[in-house]
C-alpha positions as CSV (number, residue, x, y, z in Angstrom):
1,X,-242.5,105.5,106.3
2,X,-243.0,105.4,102.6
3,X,-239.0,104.8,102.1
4,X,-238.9,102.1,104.7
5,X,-241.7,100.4,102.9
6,X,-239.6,100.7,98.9
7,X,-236.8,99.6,100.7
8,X,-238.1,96.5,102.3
9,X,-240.2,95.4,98.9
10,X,-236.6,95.9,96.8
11,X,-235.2,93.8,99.7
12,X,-238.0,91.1,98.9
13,X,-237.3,91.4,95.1
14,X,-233.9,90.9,94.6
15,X,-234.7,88.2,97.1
16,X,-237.5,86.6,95.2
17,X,-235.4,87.3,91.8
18,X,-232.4,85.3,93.1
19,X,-234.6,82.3,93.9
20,X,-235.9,82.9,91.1
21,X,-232.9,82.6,89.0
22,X,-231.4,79.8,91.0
23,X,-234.5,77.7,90.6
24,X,-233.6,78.3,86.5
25,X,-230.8,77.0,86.6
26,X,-231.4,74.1,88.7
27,X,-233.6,73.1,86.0
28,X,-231.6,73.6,82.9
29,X,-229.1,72.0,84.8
30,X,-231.4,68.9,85.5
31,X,-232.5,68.8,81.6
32,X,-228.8,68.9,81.1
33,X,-228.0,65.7,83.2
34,X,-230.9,64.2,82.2
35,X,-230.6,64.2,79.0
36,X,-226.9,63.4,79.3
37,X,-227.9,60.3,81.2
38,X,-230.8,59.3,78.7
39,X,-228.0,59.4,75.8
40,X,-225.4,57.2,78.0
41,X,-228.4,54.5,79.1
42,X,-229.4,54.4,75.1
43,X,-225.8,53.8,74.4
44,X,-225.6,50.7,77.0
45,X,-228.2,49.0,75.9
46,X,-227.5,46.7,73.1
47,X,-229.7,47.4,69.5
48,X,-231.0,50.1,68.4
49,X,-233.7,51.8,70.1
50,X,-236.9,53.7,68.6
51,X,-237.1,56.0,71.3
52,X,-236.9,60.2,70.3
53,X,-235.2,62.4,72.2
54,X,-237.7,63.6,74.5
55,X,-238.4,59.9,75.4
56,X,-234.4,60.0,76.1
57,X,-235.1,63.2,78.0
58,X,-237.4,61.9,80.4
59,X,-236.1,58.3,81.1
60,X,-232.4,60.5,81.8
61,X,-234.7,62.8,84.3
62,X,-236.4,59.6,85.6
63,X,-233.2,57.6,86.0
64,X,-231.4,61.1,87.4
65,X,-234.4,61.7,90.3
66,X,-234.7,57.7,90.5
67,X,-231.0,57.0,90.9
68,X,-230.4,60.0,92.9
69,X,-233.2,59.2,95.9
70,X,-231.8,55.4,95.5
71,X,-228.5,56.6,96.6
72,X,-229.5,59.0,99.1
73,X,-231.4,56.0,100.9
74,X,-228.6,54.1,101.2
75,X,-226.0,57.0,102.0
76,X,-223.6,56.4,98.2
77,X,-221.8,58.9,97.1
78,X,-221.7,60.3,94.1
79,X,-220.2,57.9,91.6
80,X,-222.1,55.2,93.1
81,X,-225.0,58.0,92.6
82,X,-223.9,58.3,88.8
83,X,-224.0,55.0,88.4
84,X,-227.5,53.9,90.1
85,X,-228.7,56.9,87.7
86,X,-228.0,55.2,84.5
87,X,-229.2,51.9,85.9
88,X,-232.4,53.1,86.4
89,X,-232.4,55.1,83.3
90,X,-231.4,52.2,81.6
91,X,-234.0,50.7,82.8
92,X,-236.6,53.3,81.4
93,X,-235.4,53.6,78.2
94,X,-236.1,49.5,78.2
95,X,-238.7,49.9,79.1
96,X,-239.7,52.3,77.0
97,X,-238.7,50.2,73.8
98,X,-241.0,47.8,74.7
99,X,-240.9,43.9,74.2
100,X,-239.3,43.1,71.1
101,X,-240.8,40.3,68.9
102,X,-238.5,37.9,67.1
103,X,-238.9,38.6,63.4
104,X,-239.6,35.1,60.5
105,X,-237.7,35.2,58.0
């Protein structure tokens, strides 16, 4: 009984460990992205933006889960996906920046 019982909890933890390993990666993989979206949405808006990277960071994971759930609603694929993801990141990182007032010279 005793084996039965080691055996079936080292079934459960290799089966919580690879969840728990998949669910790492997942998220390195979305800071990744994200942050790789935040750069590309800085870079298409015009000006220079006072924004630091974790700003970037979370307007690339905002625009990534925005985009993403955007696209899935109206059944794009994945460029389109891409895409809506740097629109809305875009977006963000506007908004973000804030209202710029016209300097006097």
């Amino acid at each position: 009984m005793g084996v039965v019982i080691g055996v079936v909890l080292l079934i459960a933890a290799l089966f919580v460990g690879v969840l728990v390993l998949k669910l790492t990666w997942f998220l390195l993989g979305s800071l990744v992205v994200g942050l790789f979206i935040g750069v590309i949405a800085r870079a298409v808006l015009p000006g220079r933006q006072d924004v630091g990277w974790l700003r970037t960071l979370g307007a690339g994971l905002g625009g990534s889960m925005g985009g993403g759930l955007l696209a899935s609603a109206l059944h794009l694929g994945g460029l389109m996906s891409f895409g809506l993801s740097v629109a809305v990141a875009v977006a963000l990182v506007a908004w973000l920046t804030g209202p710029k007032a016209p300097r006097l010279p």
